[in-house]
N, C-alpha and C positions, 0 to 999 in steps of 0.2 A: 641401528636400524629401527630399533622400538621404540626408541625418542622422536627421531623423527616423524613415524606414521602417527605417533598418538600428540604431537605438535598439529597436526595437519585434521585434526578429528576435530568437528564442528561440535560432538559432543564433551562437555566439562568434565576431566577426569582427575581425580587426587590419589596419591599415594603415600600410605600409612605404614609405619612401621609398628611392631606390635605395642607399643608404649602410645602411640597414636600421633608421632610425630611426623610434619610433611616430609616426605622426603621426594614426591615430585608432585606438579601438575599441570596440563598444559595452558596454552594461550586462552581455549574454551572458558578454562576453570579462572583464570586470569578475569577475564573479561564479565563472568557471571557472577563471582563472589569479591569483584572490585579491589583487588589484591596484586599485588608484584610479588612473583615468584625470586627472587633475589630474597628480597624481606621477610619471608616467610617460613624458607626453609629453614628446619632445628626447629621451630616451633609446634606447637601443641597445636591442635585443628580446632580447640576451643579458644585458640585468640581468635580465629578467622570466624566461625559461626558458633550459635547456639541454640538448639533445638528445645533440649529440654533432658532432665536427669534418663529418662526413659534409654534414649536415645543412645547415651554412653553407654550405660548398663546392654545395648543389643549389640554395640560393638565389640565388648569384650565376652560377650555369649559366642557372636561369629568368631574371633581369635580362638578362645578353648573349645568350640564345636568343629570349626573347621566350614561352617555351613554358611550358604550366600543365603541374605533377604536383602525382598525391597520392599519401600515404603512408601505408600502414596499419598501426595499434597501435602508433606511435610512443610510446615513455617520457621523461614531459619532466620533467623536475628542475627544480620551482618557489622562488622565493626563502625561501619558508618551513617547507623541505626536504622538501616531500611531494612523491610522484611520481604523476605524472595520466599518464594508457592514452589517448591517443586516434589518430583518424584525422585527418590535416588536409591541405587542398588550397590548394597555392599557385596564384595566378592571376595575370601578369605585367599589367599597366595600362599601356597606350604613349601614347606623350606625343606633341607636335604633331610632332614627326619622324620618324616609325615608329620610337623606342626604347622600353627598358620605362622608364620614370622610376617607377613604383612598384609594391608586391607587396599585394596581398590573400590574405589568409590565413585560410579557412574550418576551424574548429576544431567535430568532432563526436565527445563522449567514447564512450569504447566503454563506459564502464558504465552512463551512461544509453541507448543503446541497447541493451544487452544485459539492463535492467530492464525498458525497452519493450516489449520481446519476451515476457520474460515473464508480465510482466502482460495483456498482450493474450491470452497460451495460459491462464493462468489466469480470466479472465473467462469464456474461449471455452468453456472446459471449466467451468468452474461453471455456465455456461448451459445446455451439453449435458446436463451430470446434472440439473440442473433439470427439463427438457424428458422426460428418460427418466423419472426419477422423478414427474411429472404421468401420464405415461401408465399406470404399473404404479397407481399411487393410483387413477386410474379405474378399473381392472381388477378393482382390489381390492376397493373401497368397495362397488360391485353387490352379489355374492354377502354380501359381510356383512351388506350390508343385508336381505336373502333369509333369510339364517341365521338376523338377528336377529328377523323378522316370524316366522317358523316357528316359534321355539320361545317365542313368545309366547304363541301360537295352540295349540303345543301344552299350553303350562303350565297354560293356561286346562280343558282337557278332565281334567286331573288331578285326582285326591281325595286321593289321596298326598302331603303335603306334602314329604316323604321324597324324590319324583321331582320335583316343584315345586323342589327344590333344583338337581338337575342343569342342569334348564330355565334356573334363574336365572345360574349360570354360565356358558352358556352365549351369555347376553345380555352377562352383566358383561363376558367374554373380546372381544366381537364387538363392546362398547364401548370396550376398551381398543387394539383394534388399531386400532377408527376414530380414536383420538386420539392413536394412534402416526402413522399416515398423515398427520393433517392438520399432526403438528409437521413429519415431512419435507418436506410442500410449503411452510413457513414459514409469514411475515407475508402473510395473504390481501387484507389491505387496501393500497390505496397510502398512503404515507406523507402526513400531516396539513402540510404544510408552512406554518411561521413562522421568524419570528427568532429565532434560540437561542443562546442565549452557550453556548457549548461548554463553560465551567467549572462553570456549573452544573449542566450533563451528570455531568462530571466527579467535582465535590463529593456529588451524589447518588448516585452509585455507590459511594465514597470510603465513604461513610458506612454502606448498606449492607454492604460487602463488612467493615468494620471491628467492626461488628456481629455476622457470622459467624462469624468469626476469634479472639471474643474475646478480641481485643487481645493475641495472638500473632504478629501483623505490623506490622511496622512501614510505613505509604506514606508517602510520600517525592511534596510536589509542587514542580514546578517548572513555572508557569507564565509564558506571554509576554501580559499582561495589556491589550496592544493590539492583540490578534485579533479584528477585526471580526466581529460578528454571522453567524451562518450561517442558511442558509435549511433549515429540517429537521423533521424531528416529533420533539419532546425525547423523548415515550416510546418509541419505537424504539428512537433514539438509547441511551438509560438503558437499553435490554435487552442490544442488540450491543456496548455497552460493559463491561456487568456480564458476560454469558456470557464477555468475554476473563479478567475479573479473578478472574472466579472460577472460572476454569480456572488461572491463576496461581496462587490462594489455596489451592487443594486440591492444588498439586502441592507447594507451600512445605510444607505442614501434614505430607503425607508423607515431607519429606526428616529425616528423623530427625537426620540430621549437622550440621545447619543451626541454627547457633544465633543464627545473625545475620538474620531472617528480613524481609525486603524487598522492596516493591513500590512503582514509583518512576512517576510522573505526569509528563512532559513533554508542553505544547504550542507550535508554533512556526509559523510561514507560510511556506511557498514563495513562490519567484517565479517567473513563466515555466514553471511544473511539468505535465509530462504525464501521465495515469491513462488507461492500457491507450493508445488514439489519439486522446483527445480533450485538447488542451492549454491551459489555464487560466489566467489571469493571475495569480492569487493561490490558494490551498491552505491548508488546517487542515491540519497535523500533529500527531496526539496520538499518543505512543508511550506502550505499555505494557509494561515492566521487569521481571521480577524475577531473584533470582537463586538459580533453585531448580536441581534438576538439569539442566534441559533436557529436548530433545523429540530422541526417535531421529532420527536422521539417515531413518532408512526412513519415515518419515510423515511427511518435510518437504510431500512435493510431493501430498501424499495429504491434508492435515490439514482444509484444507475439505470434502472432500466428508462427504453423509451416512454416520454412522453408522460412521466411522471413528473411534477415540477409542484413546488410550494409559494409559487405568487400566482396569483389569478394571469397577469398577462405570460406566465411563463410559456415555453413551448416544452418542455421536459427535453429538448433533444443535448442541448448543450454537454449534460454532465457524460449522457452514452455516449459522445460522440468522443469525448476525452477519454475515454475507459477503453475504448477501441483502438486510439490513435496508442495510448500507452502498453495493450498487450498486443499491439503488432511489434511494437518494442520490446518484446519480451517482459512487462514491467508491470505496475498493477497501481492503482488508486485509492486507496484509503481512506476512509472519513472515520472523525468523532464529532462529538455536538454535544455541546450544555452552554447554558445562557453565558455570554462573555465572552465565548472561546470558542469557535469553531474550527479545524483542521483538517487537511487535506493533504497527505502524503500524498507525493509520488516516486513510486522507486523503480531506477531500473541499474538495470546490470549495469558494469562496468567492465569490457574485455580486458583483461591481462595477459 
């Protein structure tokens, strides 16, 4: 029963026997320290990482003390030379004589909690603006509406076709902010939800955006072609996915330097994966690539809200209205940016 709950724990867990060999740990610790528990067990925990001499010398202090420490942003040198950031808590297991006979060791990386975090203040604040922005769209929509009857009523009273014009203007204007408004409040309906293969999400934006471009980009797919079904509205879907690509598209088409011009389709599944605080057993990941100039470093943390945009003719709505369409999905939006490589996560749950 205690294999099983800690098989099922999203947190990395290993166990040590008092010489400090594995003697279990689960999928977590599998998946974190890039290791097959098969391979491992009977082995020393200094074939799987390396911290530093420090490090040994506190594990055999907790053995003969009997006492739990933790450590924090520890750098552990993996057998496949990458270095993982984390915090880990050794907790000493005593055996039928009050000694420690083994160590548990709770491993919690500092970059998925420091994604965590982030994601959580970026929902929290795309909520906020959301929120702020319904209220001023109230505020707003009223008197236009007022503006727009008035000068209806006055065009009417006119013989002047000449002043009939002004009139009409005036409506036309009073039409075009009401539909500036309603793109700021996004997708007014909730999402149609069925099973949708995400590739044909995918392939139909693919096809559009390659159509605009007139075959001056090259996409690039790489698909994981045993991604279970997701539950979603595919037209949404094919909106918040196009608004990414073809914000990619338009920034490729401007980079004049660029003659290699590239937009690259990745999807993949997590496991155990969390989105802002709610954590999922399985995840779509589609990232979207290319490798145009990039995005200022100063509208990283800016890039969803409305009406923030980095081309002069942009309208900023595109990327909010993708961020809304994906957490009615339960699922969130991601960016990084540096010259070369731009990316765009989107992930959403996967029912099980």
């Amino acid at each position: 029963m205690h294999t099983t709950l800690t098989d099922h724990l999203s947190t990395a867990i290993v166990k040590l026997d008092r010489h400090f060999i594995i003697e279990y740990l689960n999928p977590a610790a599998e998946m974190l320290l890039a290791v097959s528990r098969r391979r491992v067990y009977g082995h020393s925990i200094e074939n799987i990482f390396f911290e530093d001499e420090t490090s040994i010398a506190a594990l055999h202090s907790a053995i003969e003390s009997g006492h739990a420490f933790t450590k924090r942003e520890a750098r552990l040198l993996l057998t496949n030379d990458k270095t993982l950031q984390v915090d880990y808590t050794v907790t000493p297991l005593m055996g039928t004589e009050s000694n420690a006979e083994h160590l548990l060791i709770e491993f919690y990386p500092r970059g998925r909690m420091q994604r965590i975090s982030q994601e959580d203040e970026l929902l929290v604040t795309h909520k906020n603006s959301k929120e702020l922005i319904r209220g001023l769209a109230h505020e707003i929509k009223n008197p236009l509406g007022g503006i727009r009857g008035a000068a209806q009523l006055i065009s009417r009273s006119f013989q002047d076709e000449e002043l009939k014009d002004y009139t009409q203007v005036i409506i036309e204007e009073s039409d075009r902010l009401r539909d500036l408004v309603d793109q700021l409040l996004g997708p007014r309906q909730l999402p149609k939800n069925e099973l949708t293969n995400i590739h044909r999400v995918a392939e139909r934006v693919n096809q559009l955006v390659d159509v605009e471009a007139q075959g001056k980009i090259r996409i690039e797919r790489d698909y994981d072609p045993s991604i279970p079904e997701i539950n979603g509205d595919s037209d949404q879907l094919i909106q918040a996915m196009l608004n990414i690509m073809r914000n990619a598209m338009q920034a490729l088409l401007q980079d004049e330097t660029n003659n290699d011009k590239r937009i690259r389709i990745v999807t993949r599944t997590l496991r155990q994966f969390t989105i802002g605080s709610c954590h999922h057993r399985l995840v779509c990941k589609v990232s979207i690539i290319d490798n145009g100039p990039g995005i200022p470093a100063h509208l990283i943390k800016t890039l969803f809200y409305p009406m923030v945009s980095g081309r002069p003719e942009g309208t900023g709505l595109g990327l909010s209205i993708a961020q809304s369409i994906i957490n009615q999905h339960n699922g969130l939006i991601e960016c990084s940016s540096k010259p070369n490589q731009t990316q765009f996560n989107i992930l959403l749950p996967i029912a099980t």
